[in-house]
C-alpha positions in Angstrom: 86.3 102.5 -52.9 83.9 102.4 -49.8 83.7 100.3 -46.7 81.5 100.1 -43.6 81.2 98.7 -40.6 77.5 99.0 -39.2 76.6 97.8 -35.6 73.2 98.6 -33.9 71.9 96.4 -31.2 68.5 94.6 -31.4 67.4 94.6 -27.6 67.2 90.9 -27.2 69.2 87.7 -27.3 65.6 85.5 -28.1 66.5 84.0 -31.3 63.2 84.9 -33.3 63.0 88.8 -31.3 67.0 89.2 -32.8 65.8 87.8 -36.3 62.7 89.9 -36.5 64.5 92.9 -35.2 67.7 92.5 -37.4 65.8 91.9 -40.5 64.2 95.5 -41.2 67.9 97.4 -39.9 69.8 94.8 -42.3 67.5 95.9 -45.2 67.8 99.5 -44.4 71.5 99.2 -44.1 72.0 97.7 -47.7 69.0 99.6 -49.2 71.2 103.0 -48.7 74.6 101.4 -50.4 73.8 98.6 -52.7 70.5 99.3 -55.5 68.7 97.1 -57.3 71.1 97.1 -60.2 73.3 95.1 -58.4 73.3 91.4 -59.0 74.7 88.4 -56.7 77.6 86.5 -58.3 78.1 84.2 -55.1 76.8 83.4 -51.4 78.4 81.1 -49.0 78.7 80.9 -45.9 81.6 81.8 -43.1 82.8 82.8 -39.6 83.7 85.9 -38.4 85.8 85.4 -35.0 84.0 82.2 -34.2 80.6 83.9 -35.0 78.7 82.1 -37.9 78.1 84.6 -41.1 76.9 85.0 -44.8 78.8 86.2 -47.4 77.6 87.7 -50.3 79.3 89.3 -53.4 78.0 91.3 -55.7 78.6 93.2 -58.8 76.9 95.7 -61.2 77.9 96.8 -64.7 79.8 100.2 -65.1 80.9 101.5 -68.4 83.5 99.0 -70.0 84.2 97.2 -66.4 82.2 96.2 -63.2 81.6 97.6 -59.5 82.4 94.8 -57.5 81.7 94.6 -53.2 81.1 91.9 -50.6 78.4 92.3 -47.7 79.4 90.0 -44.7 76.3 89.5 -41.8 77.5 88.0 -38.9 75.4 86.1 -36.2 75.8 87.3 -33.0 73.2 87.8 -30.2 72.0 90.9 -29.7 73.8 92.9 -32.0 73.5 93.5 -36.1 77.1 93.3 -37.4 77.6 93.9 -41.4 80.4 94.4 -43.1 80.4 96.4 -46.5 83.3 96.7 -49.1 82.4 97.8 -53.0 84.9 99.6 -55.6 85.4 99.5 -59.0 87.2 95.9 -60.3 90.2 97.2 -60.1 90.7 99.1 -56.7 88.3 95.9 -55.3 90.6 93.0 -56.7 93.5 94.9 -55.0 91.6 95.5 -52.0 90.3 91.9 -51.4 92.9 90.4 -49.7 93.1 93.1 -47.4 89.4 93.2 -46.6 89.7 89.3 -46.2 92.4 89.9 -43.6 90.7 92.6 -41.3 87.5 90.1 -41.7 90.1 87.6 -40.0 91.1 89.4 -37.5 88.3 91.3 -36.3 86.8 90.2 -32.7 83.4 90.6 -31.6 82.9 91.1 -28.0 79.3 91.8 -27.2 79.0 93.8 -24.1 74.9 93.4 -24.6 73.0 92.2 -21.7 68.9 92.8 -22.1 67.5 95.3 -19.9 64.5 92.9 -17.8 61.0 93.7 -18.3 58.9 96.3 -16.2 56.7 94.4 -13.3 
């Protein structure tokens, strides 16, 4: 049973800048915890406090059962927020409704403001 909580800012609250920015960190970020074996069952989309964010969950085959995780990316300006829960079907379908809670509850509060640029 894992899950992480990864945060790193992007510098900028431009739109395109935070997209271009975000991308390669989000790909990096689930490159090291989720492989290629790993397929998507489902992808919708949701809210975390307010924020607009994708929802992804995924699975891979493991022996006689299945590793089973969600990834939630939330939109916010200036800041990569991802969420990351896996864990074999059985700790996961217990865990759920607890990882569904704390994604309810969790508030983002970005204290980002861009630094100006040098004259």
């Amino acid at each position: 049973m894992r899950v992480l909580l990864f945060l790193a800012p992007t510098n900028t609250l431009d739109v395109q800048q935070h997209i271009d920015a975000a991308e390669p960190m989000i790909q990096g970020f689930l490159s090291r915890y989720i492989d290629e074996s790993y397929e998507i069952v489902s992808q919708e989309e949701t809210k975390v406090d307010k924020h607009a964010a994708m929802l992804i969950n995924f699975a891979k085959p493991k022996q006689e059962s299945y590793i089973l995780g969600q990834v939630v990316i939330a939109a916010m300006s200036g800041v990569v927020v991802i969420f990351l829960g896996t864990g074999s079907r059985t700790e996961w379908d217990a865990f759920l409704p607890t990882f569904n809670a704390m994604l309810k509850s969790f508030h983002l509060i970005s204290a980002f403001t861009p630094t100006p640029p040098e004259s």
